[in-house]
N, C-alpha and C positions, 0 to 999 in steps of 0.2 A: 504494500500500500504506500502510495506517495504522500511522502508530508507535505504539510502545508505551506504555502508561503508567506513565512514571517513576517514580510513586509507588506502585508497585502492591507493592514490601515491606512501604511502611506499611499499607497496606489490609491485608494478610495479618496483621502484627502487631497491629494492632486489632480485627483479627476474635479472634485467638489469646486477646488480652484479655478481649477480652468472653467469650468462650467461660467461662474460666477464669473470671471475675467471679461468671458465670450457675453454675458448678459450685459453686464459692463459697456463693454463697446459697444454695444448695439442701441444701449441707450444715450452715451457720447456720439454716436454717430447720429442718431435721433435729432437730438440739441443745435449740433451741425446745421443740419440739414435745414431744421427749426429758425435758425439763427439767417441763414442765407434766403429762407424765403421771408422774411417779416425785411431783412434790405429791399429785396425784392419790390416786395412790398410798399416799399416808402420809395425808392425810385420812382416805382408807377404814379404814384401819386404825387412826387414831386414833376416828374412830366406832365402829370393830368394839368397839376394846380397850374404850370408855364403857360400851358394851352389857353386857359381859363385867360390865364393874365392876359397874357394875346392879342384873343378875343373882345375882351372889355376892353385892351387900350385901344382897338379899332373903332369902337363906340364910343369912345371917351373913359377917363378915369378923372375922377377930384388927388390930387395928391396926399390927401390922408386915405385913400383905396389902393395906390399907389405904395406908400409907403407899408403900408397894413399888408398888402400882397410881398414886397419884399421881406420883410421882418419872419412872417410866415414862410416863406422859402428859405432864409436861412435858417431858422430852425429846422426843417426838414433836413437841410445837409448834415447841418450838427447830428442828426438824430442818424443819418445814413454813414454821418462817418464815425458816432461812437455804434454803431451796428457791424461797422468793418472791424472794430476793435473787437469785437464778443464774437463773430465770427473767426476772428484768429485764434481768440482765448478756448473756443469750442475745436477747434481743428489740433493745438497744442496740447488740449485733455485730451483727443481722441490719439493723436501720436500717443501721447503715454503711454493710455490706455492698452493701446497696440503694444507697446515693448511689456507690458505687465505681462499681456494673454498669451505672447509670444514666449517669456519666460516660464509661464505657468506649461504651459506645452511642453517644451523641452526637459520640462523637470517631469513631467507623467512619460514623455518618450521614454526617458531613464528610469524608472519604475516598471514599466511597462518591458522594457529590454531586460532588466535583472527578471521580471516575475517570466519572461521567456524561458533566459536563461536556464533558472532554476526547472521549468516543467522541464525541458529537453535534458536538462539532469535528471531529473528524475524516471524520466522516460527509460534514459539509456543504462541507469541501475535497474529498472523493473525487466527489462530486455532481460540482461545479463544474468536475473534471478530466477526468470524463468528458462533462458537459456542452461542454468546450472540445475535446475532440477526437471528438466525434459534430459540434460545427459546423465543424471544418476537413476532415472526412469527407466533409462535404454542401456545402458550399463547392469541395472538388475536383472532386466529380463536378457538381456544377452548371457547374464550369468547363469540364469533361469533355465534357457535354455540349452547352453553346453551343459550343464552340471543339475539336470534332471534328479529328483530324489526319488532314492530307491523304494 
């Protein structure tokens, strides 16, 4: 009978890791993506609001509409360029994130290669155990047979 492998806690626990790594990313990558459609977002609207302006200074504007329309468009930027800022910060957690799930991996490869290991050890002592008792098997009865009891 093959023992067991001793290390088969840490197998479970670096699976658990990785798992949780791999959840990890997925919701850094979430965020991301989160993050790039709300700039999106404020682009389109800061093209809308251009439009709008446009349009009204083709009709007229009073200079406090005017001004009201610019103040409002730079705050858009503001808000599009600290948007670029949180999209970097989301793409820098998600690298991390990546090197974490990436190391959680290769430490369950290595787990995962000794608990190999070990079965193909075990294997090839079970081979060899019943290789030694198929020849003391065939050994008796060869004895069995030259040497007949009378």
């Amino acid at each position: 009978m093959a023992k067991p492998f001793h290390l088969q806690s840490l197998v479970d626990l670096a699976e658990e890791r990785s798992q949780s790594a791999a959840q990890m990313l997925a919701r850094l990558k979430h965020a991301w993506v989160e993050a790039e459609n709300k700039r999106e977002q404020l682009e389109a609207y800061l093209h809308e609001y251009r439009n709008r302006l446009q349009a009204q200074t083709e009709n007229g504007l009073t200079a406090i509409q005017w001004r009201d329309y610019q103040a409002f468009m730079a705050k858009l930027e503001m808000a599009i360029k600290a948007q670029g800022g949180e999209i970097d910060r989301c793409q820098q957690l998600w690298e991390a994130g990546q090197l974490e799930w990436q190391a959680c991996e290769r430490e369950l490869k290595a787990y995962l290669t000794l608990r190999q290991r070990h079965e193909e050890t075990e294997r090839k002592l079970e081979a060899k155990q019943d290789q030694r008792i198929q020849d003391e098997f065939a050994g008796n009865a060869h004895y069995r047979k030259n040497n007949p009891q009378e």
